[in-house]
C-alpha positions as CSV (number, residue, x, y, z in Angstrom):
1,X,-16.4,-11.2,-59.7
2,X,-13.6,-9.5,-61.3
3,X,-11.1,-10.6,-58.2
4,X,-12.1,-14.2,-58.6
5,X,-11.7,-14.2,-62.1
6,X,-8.0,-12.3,-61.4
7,X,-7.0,-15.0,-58.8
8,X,-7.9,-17.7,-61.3
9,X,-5.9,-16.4,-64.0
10,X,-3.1,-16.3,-61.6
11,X,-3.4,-19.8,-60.1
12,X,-3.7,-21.0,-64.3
13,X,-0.6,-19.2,-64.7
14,X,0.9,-21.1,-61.5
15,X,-0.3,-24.6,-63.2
16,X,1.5,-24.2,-65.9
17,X,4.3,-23.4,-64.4
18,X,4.0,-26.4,-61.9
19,X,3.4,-28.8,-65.5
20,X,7.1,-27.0,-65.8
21,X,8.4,-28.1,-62.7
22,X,7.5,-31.2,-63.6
23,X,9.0,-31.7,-67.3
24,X,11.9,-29.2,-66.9
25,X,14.9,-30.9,-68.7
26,X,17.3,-29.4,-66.0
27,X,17.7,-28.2,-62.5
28,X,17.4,-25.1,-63.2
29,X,14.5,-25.1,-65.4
30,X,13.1,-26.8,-62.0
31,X,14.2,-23.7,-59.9
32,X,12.8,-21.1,-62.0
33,X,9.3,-22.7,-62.0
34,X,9.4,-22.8,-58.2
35,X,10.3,-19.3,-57.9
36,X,7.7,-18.4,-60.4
37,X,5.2,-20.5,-58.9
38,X,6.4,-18.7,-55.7
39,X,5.5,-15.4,-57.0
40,X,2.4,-15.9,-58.3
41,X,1.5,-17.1,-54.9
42,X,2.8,-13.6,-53.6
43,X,0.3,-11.9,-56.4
44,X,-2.2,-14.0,-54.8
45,X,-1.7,-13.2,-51.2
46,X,-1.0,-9.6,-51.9
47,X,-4.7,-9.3,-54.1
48,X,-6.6,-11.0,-51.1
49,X,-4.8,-8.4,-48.6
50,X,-6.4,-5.8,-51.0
51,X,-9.7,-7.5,-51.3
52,X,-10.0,-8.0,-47.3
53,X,-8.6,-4.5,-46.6
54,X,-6.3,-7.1,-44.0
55,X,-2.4,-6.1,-43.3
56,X,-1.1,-9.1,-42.4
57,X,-1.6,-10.7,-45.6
58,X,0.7,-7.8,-47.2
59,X,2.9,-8.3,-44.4
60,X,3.0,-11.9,-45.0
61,X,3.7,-11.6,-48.4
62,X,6.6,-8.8,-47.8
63,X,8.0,-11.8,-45.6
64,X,7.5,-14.2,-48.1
65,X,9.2,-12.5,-51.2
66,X,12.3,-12.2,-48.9
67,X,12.7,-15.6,-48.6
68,X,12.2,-16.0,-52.4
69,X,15.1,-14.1,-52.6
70,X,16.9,-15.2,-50.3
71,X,16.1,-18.6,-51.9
72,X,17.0,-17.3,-55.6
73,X,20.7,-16.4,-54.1
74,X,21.0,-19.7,-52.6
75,X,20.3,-21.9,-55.4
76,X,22.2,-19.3,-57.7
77,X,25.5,-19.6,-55.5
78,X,25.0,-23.6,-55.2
79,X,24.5,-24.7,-58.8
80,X,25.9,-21.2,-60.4
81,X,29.6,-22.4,-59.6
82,X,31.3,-25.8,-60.0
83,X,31.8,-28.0,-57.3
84,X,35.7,-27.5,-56.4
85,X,36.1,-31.7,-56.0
86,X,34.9,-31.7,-59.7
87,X,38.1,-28.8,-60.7
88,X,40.4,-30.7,-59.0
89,X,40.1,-33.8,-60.7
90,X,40.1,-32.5,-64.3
């Protein structure tokens, strides 16, 4: 009972965010709902590893928050500089 109520709160959590994703002014409003959207997934993969006493949904979700990451960095380095085309023609 008290899981299901847990994993609710958790996917509420994620709906708002995705209502985010969907009315976020700017990119990276956009990218910081993904990746929080992302992580509540991970909460939610990691609480039914727990609940089924099950390894690979921890390992799973170990995989998966490296990717977030990984994803995080990515996005950061692509829209955290300027484009150099753009510097060169101001």
């Amino acid at each position: 009972m008290q899981l299901t109520f847990l994993i609710l709160i958790v996917l509420f959590c994620a709906a708002i965010s995705f209502y985010r994703l969907l009315s976020g002014p700017h990119v990276l409003d956009r990218i910081a709902a993904i990746n929080a959207i992302g992580i509540m997934l991970l909460t939610v993969l990691v609480i039914l590893g727990s609940f089924y006493e099950r390894a690979l949904f921890i390992d799973v979700a170990l995989v998966y928050g490296v990717l977030l990451f990984v994803d995080v960095l990515v996005m950061a380095k692509y829209f955290g500089s300027p484009d150099k085309t753009e510097e060169e023609n101001q």
